[in-house]
C-alpha positions as CSV (number, residue, x, y, z in Angstrom):
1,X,17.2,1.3,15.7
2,X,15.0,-1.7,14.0
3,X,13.8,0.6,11.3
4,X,17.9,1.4,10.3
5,X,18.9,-2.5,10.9
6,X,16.3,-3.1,8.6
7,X,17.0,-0.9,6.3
8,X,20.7,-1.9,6.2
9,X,19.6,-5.3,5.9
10,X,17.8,-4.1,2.7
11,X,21.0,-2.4,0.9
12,X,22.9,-5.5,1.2
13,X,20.3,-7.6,0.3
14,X,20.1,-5.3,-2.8
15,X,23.5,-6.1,-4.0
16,X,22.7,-10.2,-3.7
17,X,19.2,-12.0,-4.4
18,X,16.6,-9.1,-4.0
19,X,15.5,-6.7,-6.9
20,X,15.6,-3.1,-6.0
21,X,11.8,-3.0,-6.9
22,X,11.1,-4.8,-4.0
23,X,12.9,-2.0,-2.0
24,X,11.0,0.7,0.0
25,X,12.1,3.8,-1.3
26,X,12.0,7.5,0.5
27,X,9.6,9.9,-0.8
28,X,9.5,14.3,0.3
29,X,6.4,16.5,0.0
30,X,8.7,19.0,-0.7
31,X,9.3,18.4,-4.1
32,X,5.7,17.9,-5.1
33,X,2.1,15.8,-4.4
34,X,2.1,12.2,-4.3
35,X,-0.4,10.1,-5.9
36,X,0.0,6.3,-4.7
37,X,-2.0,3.8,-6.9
38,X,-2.2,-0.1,-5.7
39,X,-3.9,-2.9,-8.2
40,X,-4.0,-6.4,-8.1
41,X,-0.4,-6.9,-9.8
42,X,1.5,-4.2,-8.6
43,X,2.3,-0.9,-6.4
44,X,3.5,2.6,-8.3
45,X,4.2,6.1,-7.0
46,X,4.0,9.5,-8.6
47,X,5.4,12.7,-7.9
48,X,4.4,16.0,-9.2
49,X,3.0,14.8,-12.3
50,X,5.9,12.6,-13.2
51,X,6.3,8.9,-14.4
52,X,5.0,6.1,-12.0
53,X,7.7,4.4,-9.9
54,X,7.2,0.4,-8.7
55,X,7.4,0.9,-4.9
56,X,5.4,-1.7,-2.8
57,X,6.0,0.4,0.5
58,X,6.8,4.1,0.0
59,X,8.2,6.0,2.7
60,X,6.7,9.6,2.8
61,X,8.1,12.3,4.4
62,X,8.2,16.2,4.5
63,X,12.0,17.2,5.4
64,X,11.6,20.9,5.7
65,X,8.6,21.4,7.6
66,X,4.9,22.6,6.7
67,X,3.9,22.0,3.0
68,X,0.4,22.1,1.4
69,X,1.5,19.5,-1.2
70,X,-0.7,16.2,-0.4
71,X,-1.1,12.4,-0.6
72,X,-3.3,10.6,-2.9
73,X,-4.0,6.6,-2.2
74,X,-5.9,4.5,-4.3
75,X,-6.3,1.2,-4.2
76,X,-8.4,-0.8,-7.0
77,X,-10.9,-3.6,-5.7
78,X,-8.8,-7.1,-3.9
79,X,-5.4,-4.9,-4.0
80,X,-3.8,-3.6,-0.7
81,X,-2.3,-0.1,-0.6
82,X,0.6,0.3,2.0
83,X,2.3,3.4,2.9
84,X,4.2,4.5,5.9
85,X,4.3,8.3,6.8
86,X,7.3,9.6,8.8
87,X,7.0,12.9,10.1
88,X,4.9,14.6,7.8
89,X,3.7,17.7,8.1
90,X,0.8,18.8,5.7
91,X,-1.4,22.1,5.8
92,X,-3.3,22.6,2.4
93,X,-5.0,25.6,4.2
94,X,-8.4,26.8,3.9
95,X,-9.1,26.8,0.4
96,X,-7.2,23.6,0.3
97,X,-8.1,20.3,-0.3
98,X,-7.9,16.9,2.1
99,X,-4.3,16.3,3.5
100,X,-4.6,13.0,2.8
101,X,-7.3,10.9,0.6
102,X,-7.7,7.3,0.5
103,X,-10.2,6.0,-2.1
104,X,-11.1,2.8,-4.0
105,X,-12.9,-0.4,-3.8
106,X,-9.6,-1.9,-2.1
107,X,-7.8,-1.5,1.2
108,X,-5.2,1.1,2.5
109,X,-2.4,0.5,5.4
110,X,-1.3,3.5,6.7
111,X,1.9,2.7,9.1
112,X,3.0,5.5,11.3
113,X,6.8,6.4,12.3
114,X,7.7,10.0,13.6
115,X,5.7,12.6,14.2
116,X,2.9,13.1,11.6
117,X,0.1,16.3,11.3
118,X,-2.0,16.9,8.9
119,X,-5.0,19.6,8.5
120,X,-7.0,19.7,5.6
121,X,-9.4,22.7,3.9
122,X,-13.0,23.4,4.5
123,X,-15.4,20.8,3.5
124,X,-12.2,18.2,3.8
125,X,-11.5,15.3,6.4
126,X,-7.6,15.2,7.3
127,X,-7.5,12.1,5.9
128,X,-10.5,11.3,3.8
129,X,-11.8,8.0,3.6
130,X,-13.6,7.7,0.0
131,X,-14.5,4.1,-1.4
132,X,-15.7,0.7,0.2
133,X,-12.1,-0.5,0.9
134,X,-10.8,-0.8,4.8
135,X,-8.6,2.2,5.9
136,X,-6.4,0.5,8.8
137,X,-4.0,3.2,10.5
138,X,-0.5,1.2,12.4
139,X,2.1,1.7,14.4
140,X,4.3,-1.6,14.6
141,X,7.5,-0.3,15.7
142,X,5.4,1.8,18.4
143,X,6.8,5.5,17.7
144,X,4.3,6.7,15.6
145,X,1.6,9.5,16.0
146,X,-0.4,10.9,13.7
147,X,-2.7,14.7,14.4
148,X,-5.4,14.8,11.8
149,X,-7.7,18.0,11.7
150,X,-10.5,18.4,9.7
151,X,-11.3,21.6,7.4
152,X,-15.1,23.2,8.6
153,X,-17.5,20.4,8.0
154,X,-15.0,17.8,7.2
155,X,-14.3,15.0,9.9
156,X,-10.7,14.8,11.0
157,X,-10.6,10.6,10.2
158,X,-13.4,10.3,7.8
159,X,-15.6,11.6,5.1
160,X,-15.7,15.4,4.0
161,X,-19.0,17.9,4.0
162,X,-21.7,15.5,3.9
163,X,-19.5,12.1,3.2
164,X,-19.6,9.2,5.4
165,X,-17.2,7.7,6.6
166,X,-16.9,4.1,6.8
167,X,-14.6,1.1,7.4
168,X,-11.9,2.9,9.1
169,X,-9.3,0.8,11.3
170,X,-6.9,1.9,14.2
171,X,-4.1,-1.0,15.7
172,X,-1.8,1.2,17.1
173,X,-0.2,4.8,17.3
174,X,-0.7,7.9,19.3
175,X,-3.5,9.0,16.9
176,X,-5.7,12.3,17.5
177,X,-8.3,12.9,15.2
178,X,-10.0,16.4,15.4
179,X,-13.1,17.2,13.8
180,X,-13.9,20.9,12.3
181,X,-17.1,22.7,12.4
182,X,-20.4,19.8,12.2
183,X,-17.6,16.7,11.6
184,X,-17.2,14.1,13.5
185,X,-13.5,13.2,15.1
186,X,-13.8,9.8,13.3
187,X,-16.2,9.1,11.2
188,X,-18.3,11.2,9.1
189,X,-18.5,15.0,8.0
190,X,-21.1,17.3,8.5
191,X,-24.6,15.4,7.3
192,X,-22.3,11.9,6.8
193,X,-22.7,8.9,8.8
194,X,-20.0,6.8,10.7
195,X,-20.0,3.5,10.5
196,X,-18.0,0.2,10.4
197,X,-15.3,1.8,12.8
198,X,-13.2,-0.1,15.1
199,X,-10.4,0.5,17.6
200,X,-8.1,-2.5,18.7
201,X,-5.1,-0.6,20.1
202,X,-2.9,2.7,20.5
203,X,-4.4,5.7,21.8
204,X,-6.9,7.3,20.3
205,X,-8.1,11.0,21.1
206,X,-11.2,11.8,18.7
207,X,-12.9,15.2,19.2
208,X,-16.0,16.4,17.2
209,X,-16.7,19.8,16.3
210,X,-19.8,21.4,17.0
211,X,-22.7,19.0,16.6
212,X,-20.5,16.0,15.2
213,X,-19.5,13.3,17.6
214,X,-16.3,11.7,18.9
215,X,-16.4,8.4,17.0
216,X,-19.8,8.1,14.5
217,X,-21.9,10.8,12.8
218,X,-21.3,14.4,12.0
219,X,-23.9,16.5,12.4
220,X,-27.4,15.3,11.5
221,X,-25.1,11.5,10.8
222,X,-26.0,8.7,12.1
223,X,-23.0,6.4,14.0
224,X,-23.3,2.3,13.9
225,X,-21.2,-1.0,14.4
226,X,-18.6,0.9,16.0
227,X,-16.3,-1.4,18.3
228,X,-13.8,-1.0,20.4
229,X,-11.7,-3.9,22.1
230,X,-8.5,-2.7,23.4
231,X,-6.1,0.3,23.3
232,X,-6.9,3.8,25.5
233,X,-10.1,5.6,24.0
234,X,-11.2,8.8,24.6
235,X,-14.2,10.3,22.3
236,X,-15.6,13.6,22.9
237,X,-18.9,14.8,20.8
238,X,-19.3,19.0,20.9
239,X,-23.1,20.5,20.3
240,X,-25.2,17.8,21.5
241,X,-23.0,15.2,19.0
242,X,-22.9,12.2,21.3
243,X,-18.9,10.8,22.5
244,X,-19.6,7.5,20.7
245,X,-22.3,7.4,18.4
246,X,-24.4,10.0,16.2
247,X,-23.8,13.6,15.7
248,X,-26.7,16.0,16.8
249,X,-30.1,14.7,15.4
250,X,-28.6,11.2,14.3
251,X,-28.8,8.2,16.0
252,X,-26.7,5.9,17.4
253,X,-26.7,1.6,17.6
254,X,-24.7,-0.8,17.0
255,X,-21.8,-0.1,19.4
256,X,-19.6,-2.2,21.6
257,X,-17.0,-1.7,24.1
């Protein structure tokens, strides 16, 4: 009911003081990729190769079920990408490419409404975390999950086949991050690192596959300054990958509870 009110509230705004640029607009994986690019001055998306749109808040859904069209979010160094998925559904399959990829020196805000699963191609996180920026995952109006599975050797929050991943956020949401074959659940893919990771809310399941670790390292990846303050937590490691920490042969330090 807030998210209607609000926007309600928008449309009749529209028609007195606000300009419709301002507006978050809704945005279907059915009728193509979507590439999401944030600077400094201003927010565009694009859809299947067409003309960037101002939208400071895209809404993206996927209305008819499964599709292996995906989401591209970059956001250039002291700009802030935000994006809210509602009930999408992505499955690039195994030859495919990550569900999601975030990238850039900037940050990305991922809010979550509906129902949301992803699952990404070998040697691909379901969301990949690329760049220095902070990836921070939300749920403010506390209806939001998101499934995220990683392809073999691709973490299911993180970096793909031998990418770290790093400076990756969770406040809220029902969020289940499943690692394939050597990745980590969050963190990094098979031979990547996890680092910088922190949990303050929600409920988080992270699962590594074999030889990656909950929360930390995939296989052979080290895990560090990993912290977790509030929320419900459970991290699993497969393989000898530790729950919390570093994947099989990595290490693990760094980490507080």
């Amino acid at each position: 009911m807030k998210k209607i009110m609000t926007r309600l509230l928008s449309l009749v705004l529209l028609g007195t003081f606000i300009p419709s640029f301002v507006l978050a607009a809704d945005w279907d994986l059915d009728k193509g990729s979507i590439t999401v690019s944030a600077t400094v001055e201003s927010q565009t998306v694009s859809q299947a190769g067409g003309s960037p749109t101002v939208d400071h808040n895209p809404v993206i859904t996927s209305s008819s079920g499964t599709t292996n069209n995906t989401v591209t979010i970059t956001a250039e160094k002291n700009a802030t990408a935000n994006v809210t998925l509602e009930n999408v559904n992505i499955d690039t399959g195994t030859r495919g490419g990550a569900a999601i990829t975030t990238s850039g020196e900037g940050n990305v805000n991922i809010e979550l409404d509906g129902t949301n699963r992803v699952q990404s191609g070998d040697n691909h996180a379901g969301v990949e975390k690329k760049g220095d920026g902070t990836l921070t995952i939300t749920d403010e109006n506390k209806d939001g999950s998101l499934t995220a599975t990683g392809g073999n050797y691709g973490a299911g929050i993180g970096g793909g086949y031998e990418g770290s991943g790093s400076n990756i956020a969770i406040e809220g949401g029902k969020v289940k991050a499943i690692g394939g074959t050597h990745g980590a659940g969050i963190g990094g893919g098979s031979g990547g690192s996890g680092s910088n990771i922190t949990i303050s809310g929600g409920e988080v399941t992270a699962q590594g596959g074999v030889g990656g670790a909950g929360i930390g390292g995939g296989q052979g990846g080290s895990g560090s300054n990993i912290t977790i303050s509030d929320g419900k937590v459970t991290a699993t490691g497969a393989g000898a990958g530790a729950g919390i920490g570093g994947g099989y042969e990595g290490s693990g330090k760094g980490i507080t509870i």
